[in-house]
PLY file of the C-alpha trace (Angstrom):
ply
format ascii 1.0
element vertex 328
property float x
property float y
property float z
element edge 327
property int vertex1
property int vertex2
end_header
137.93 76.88 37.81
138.53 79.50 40.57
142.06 78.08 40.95
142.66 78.35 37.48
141.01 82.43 37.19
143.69 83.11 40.39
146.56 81.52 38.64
145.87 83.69 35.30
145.93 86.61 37.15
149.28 86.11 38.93
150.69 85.46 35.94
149.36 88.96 35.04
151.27 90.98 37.57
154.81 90.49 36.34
153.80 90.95 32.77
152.31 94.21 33.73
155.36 94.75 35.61
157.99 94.04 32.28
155.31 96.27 30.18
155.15 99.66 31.82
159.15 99.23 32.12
159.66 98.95 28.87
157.22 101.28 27.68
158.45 103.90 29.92
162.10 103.25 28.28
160.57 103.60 24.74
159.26 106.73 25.75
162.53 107.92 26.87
165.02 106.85 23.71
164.87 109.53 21.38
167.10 112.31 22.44
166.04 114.78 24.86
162.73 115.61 26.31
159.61 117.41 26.74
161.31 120.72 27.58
163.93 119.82 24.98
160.70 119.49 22.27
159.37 122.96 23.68
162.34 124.46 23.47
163.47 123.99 19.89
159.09 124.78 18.79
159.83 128.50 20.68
163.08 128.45 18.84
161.53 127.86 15.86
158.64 130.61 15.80
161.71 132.87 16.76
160.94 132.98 20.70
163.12 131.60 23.78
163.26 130.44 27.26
165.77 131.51 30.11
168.19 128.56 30.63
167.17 129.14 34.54
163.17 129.09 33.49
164.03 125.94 32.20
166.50 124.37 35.22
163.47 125.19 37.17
161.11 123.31 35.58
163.36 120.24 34.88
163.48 120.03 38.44
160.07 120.51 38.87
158.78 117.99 36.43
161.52 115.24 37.77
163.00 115.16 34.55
166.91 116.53 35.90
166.64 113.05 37.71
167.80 108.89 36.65
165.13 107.63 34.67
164.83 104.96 36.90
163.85 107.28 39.74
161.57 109.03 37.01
160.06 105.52 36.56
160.07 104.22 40.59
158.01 107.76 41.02
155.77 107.17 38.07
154.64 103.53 38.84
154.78 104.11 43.09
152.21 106.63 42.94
150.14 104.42 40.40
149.56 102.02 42.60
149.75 103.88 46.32
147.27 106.76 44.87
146.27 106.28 41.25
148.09 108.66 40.42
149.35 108.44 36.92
151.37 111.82 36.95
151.08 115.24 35.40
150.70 115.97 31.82
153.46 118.19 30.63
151.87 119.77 27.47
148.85 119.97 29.40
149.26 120.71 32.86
146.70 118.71 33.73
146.67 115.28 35.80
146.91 112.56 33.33
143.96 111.05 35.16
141.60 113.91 34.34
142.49 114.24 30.69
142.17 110.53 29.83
138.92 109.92 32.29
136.56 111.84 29.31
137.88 110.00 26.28
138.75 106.58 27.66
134.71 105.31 28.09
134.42 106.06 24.33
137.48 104.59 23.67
136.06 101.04 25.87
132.99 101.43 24.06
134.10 101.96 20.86
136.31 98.78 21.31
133.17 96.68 22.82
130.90 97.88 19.98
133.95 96.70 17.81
134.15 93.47 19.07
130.70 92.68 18.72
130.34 93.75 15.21
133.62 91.49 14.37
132.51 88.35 15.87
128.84 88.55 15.14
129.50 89.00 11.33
132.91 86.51 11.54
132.10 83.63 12.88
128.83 82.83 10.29
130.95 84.29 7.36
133.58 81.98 8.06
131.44 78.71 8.49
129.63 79.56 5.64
133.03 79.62 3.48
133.91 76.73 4.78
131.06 74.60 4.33
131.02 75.72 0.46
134.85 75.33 0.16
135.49 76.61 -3.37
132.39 77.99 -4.11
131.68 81.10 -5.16
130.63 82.05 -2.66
133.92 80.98 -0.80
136.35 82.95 -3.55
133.80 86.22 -2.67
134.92 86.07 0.93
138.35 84.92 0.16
138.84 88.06 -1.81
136.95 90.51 0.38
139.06 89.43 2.83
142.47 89.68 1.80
141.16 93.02 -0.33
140.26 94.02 3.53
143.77 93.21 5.12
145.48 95.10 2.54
143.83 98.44 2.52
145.15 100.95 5.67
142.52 101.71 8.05
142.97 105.78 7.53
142.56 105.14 3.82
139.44 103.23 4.40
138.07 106.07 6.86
138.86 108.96 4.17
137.57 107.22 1.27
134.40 106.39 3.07
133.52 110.04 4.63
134.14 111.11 0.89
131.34 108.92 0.03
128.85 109.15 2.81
129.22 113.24 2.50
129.59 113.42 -0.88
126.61 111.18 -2.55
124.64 110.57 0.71
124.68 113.87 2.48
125.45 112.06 5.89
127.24 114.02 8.77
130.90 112.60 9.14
133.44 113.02 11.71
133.02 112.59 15.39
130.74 110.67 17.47
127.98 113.65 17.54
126.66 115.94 15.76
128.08 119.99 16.83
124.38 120.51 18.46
124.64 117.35 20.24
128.63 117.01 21.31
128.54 118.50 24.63
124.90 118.12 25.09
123.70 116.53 28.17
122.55 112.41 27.39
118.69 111.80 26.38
117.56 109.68 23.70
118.39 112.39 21.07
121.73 112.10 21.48
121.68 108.76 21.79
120.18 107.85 18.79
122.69 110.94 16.87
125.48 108.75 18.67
124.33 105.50 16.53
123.92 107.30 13.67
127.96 108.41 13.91
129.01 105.14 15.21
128.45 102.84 12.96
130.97 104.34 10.77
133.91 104.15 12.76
133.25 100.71 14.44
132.83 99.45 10.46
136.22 100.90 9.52
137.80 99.82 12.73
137.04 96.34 12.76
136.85 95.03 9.22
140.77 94.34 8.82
140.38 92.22 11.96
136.81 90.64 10.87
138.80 89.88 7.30
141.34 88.19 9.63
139.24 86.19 11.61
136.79 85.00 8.45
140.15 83.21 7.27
140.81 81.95 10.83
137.23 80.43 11.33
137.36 79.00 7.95
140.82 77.10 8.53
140.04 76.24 11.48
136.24 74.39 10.70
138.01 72.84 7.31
140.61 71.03 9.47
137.69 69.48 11.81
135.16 68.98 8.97
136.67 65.88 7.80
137.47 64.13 10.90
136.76 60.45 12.00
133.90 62.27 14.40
131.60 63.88 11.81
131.90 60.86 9.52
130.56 58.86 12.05
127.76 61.28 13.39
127.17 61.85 9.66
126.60 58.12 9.69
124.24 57.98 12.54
121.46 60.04 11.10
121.99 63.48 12.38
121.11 66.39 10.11
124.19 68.65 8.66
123.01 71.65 10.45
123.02 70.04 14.04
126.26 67.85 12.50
128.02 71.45 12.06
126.95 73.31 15.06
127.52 70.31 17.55
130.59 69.22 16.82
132.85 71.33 14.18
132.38 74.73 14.63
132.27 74.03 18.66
136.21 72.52 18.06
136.38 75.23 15.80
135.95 78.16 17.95
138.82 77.16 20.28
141.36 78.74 18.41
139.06 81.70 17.54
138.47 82.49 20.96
142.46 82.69 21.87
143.09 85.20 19.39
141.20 87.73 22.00
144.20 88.57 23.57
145.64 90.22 20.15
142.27 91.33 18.79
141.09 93.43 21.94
144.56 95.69 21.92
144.63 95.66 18.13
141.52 97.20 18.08
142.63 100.23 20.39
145.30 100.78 19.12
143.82 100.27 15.16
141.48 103.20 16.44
144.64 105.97 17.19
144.96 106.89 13.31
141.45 106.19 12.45
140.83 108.54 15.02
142.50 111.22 14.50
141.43 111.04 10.30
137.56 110.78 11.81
138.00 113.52 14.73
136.87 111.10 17.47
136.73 111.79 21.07
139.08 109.08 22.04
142.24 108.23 23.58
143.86 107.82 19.88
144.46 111.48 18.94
145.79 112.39 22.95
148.27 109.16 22.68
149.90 110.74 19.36
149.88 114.05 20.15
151.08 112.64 24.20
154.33 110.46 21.56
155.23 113.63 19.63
155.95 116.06 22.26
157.81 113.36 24.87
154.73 114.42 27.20
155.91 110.96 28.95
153.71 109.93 32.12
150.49 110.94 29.63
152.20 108.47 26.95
153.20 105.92 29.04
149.55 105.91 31.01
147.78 105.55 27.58
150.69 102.71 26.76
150.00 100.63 29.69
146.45 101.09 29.66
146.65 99.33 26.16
149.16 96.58 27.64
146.51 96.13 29.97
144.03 95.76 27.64
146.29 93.20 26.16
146.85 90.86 29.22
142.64 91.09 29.71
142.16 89.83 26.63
144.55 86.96 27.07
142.87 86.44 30.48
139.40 86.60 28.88
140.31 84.32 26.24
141.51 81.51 28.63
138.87 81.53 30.61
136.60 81.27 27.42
138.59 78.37 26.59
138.20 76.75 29.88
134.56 76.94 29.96
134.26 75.57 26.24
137.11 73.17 26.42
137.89 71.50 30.05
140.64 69.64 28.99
142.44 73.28 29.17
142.08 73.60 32.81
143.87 70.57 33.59
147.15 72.33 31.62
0 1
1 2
2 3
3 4
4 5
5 6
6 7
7 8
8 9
9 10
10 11
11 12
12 13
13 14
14 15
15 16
16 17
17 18
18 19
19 20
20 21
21 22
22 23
23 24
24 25
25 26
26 27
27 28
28 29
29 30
30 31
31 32
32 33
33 34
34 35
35 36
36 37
37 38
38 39
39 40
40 41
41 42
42 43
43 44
44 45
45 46
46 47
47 48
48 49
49 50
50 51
51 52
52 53
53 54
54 55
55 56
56 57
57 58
58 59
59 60
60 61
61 62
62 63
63 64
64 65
65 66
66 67
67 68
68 69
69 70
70 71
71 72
72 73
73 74
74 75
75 76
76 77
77 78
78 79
79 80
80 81
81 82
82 83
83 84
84 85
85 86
86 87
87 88
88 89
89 90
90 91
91 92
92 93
93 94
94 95
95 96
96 97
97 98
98 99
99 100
100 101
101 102
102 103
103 104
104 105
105 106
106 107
107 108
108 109
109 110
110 111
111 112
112 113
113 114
114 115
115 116
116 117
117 118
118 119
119 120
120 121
121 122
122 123
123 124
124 125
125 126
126 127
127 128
128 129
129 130
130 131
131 132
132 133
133 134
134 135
135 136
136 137
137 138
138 139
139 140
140 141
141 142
142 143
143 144
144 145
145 146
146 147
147 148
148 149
149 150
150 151
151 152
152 153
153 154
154 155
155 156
156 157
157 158
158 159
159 160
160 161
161 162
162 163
163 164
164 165
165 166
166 167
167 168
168 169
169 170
170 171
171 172
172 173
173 174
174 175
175 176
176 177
177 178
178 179
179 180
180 181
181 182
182 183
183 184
184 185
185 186
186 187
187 188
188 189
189 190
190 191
191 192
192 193
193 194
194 195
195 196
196 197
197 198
198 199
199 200
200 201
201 202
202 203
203 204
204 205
205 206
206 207
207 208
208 209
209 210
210 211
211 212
212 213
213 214
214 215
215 216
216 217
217 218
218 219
219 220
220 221
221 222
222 223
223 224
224 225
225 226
226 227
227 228
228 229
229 230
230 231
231 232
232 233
233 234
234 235
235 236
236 237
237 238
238 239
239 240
240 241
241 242
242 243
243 244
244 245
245 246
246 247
247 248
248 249
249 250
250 251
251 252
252 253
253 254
254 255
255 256
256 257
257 258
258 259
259 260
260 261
261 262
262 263
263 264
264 265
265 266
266 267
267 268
268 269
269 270
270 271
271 272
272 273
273 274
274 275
275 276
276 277
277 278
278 279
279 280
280 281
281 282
282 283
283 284
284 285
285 286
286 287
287 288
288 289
289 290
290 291
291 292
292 293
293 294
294 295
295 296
296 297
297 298
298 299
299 300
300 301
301 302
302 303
303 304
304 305
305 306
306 307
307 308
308 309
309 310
310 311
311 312
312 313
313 314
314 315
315 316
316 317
317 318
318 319
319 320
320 321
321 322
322 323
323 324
324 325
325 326
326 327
């Protein structure tokens, strides 16, 4: 098992390697940069910069050099120092502006994850085991209904509601009196009473995703030679189902990790900049529009990161439920 953990993570390295390349190349196609982008703003509220004011801090910021001396730079001092650069736009290091808003953004994805697969997995069995019921067409609908409406449509509509009819604070993970309060069990319990919200909107096009992934997956093993025959031998259809189908069942449902965990980050940028949450999201768009680069690229590869844990996660969940798959 060990052996197996070690050779997962090798694999990691050059992955990480081809992501924050091309990331940082992304970053760098559309014409000009972040001095270009500041530049034409001044110019358009009627003001200017000195073309040596701006030589200056070209050279300064790196950005007169190759990009692939920009990028040897940006990923050396990652990994000597931690250093993940300066933020343009900010003037900050990209370390201290992200360090705030990426726990919230971890926990918001944890809490996420949670809510998906606790409410999933017994949704989908349940659709399954009363295949074209009506119970099954509910879900089927739901689901699809889900997948189809945008995530920042959901948010809007439902912070309509909730203030309109209910009264309920919306926006945020606080309320004003408690955002830059010290923690006690106040402001944790005004936390839960915001989170909920966001975590729902957040994860329900993914739970509608995996509902029709548990279900396909528990039809296809409901009608094989195995249950027949445990069927046969006396057991009862609850200890039938959880023994043996939805066990074979959850193999597939545990590989999609490695898209779910990232999807759910980076589902939360527009959701949180519609809900006002403290997060990475709103710093990664406003890092995108303004070609602030090492602040983009740090919040890109964080999320590529996030990516190759969850595909890490997910195989060794699928070696400890399935053996066979560390023999592969």
């Amino acid at each position: 098992m060990i052996g197996f953990i070690l050779k997962r993570l090798l694999y990691a390295i050059p992955t990480l390697i081809a992501v924050s390349i091309v990331a940082f190349i992304i970053i760098q196609l559309p014409p000009g940069d972040y001095l270009s982008t500041l530049m034409a703003d001044l110019a358009s509220q009627g003001g200017a910069v000195e073309e040596g004011t701006v030589a200056a801090l070209r050279e300064r910021f790196g950005l007169d050099q190759p990009i692939y001396v920009q990028y040897w730079k940006w990923v050396s001092n990652i990994v000597m120092y931690g250093d993940f650069g300066i933020s343009f736009e900010l003037n900050r290091p990209v370390t201290e502006v992200i360090w705030g808003r990426l726990g919230f953004s971890f926990l918001l994805a944890i809490l996420t994850l949670c809510f998906i697969w606790a409410l999933a997995i017994p949704v989908g069995i349940i659709s399954a085991v009363r295949q074209y019921s009506i119970t099954d067409y509910s879900v089927t609908f739901f689901a699809f209904f889900m997948l189809a409406v945008p995530d920042f449509l959901l948010a809007l509509v439902s912070m309509y509601v909730l203030s309109t009819y209910f009264g309920q604070s919306v926006g945020g993970l606080f309320s004003p009196e408690f955002a830059d309060a010290p923690w006690s069990l106040a402001r944790l319990w005004d936390f839960a009473k915001h989170v909920w919200l966001p975590v729902f909107v957040i994860g329900i096009g993914s739970f509608a995703a995996l509902v029709r992934i548990m279900r396909a997956n528990l039809l296809d093993e409901l009608h094989r030679p195995y249950v027949t025959t445990a069927r046969a031998k006396g057991m009862s259809e609850l200890e039938l189902l959880l023994r043996y189908p939805v066990r074979m069942a959850l193999n597939p449902l545990i590989s999609t990790l490695g898209w779910i965990l990232p999807a759910v980050v980076s589902g939360e940028i527009i959701v949180s900049v519609v809900m006002s949450l403290p997060t990475t999201g709103p710093l990664l768009l406003r890092a995108l529009l303004s070609q602030d680069m090492y602040l983009a690229g740090s919040l890109i590869l964080l999320i590529s990161v996030l990516t190759v844990i969850g595909t890490i996660i997910s195989d060794i969940l699928l070696a400890i439920a399935d053996p066979r798959i560390r023999l592969q």
